[in-house]
N, C-alpha and C positions, 0 to 999 in steps of 0.2 A: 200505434205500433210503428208506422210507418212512419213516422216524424221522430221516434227514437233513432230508428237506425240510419235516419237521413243526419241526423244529430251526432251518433256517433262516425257514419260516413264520413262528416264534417271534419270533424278530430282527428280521423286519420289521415285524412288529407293534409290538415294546417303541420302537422309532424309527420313528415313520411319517415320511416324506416334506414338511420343511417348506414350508407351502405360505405363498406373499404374497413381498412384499420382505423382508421380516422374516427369515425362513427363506433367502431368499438371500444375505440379509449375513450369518449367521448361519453359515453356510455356507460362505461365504469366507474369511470370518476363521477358521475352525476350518481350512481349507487353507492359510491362511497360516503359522498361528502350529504346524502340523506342521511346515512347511516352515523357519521359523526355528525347530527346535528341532533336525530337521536338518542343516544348513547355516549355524551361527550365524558362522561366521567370515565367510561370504558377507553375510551379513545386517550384518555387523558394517563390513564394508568399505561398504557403501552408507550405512552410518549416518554413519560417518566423512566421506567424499565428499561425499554430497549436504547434510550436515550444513553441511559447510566451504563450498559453495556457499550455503548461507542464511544463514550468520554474514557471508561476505562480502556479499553482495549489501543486507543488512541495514546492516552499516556503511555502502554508498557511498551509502543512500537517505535514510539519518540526515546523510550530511556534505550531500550534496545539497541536503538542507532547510534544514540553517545557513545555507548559501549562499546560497539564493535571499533566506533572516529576511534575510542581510547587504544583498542588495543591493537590498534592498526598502527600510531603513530609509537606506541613503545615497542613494536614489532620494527616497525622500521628505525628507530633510535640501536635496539639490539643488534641487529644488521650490521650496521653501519661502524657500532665498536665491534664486533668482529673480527670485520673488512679490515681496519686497523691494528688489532691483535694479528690479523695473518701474516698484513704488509709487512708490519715490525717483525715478526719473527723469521719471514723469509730473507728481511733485510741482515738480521744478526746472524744468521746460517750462512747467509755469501760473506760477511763480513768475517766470519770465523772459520772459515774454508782455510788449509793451508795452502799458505802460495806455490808450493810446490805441486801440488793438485791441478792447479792453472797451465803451468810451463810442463812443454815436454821434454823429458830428458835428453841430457848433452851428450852422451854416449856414442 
């Protein structure tokens, strides 16, 4: 009896208790990676799934952002004929002003 627990004594000593965060990830990860060694078919179906969930969701955030480049630069194409439509028509408004309108009377 006494040569067990000097035995397991042993054992606890050659692995002490890690202590900090360190030792808890450490920790974890070594219950995980049992656990997919395990269970890999398990582990394999999540990889799959959730896998196919981030390739999706990755595609619609990439067509996303083409979409927005797209309607960003026909936003600013719009603008810009405008900006032209205005110039020209405040141009033909001074240009169509009677000169009489400009001079002040001789009176």
């Amino acid at each position: 009896m006494a040569t067990q627990q000097e035995g397991e004594e042993g054992q606890q000593i050659t692995s002490p208790p890690a202590i900090g965060w360190r030792g808890m990830i450490e920790e974890q990860y070594r219950k995980i990676k049992e656990n997919a060694e395990t269970y890999p078919y398990v582990w394999g179906s999540y990889i799959v799934v959730y896998g196919g969930f981030a390739l999706w969701t990755a595609y619609r955030w990439r067509k996303l952002r083409k979409t927005e480049d797209r309607v960003r630069v026909l936003q600013e194409r719009l603008r810009k004929i405008v900006e032209t439509e205005e110039s020209a028509s405040s141009a033909a408004s001074v240009a169509k002003s009677p000169p009489s309108a400009d001079k002040p009377p001789n009176s």
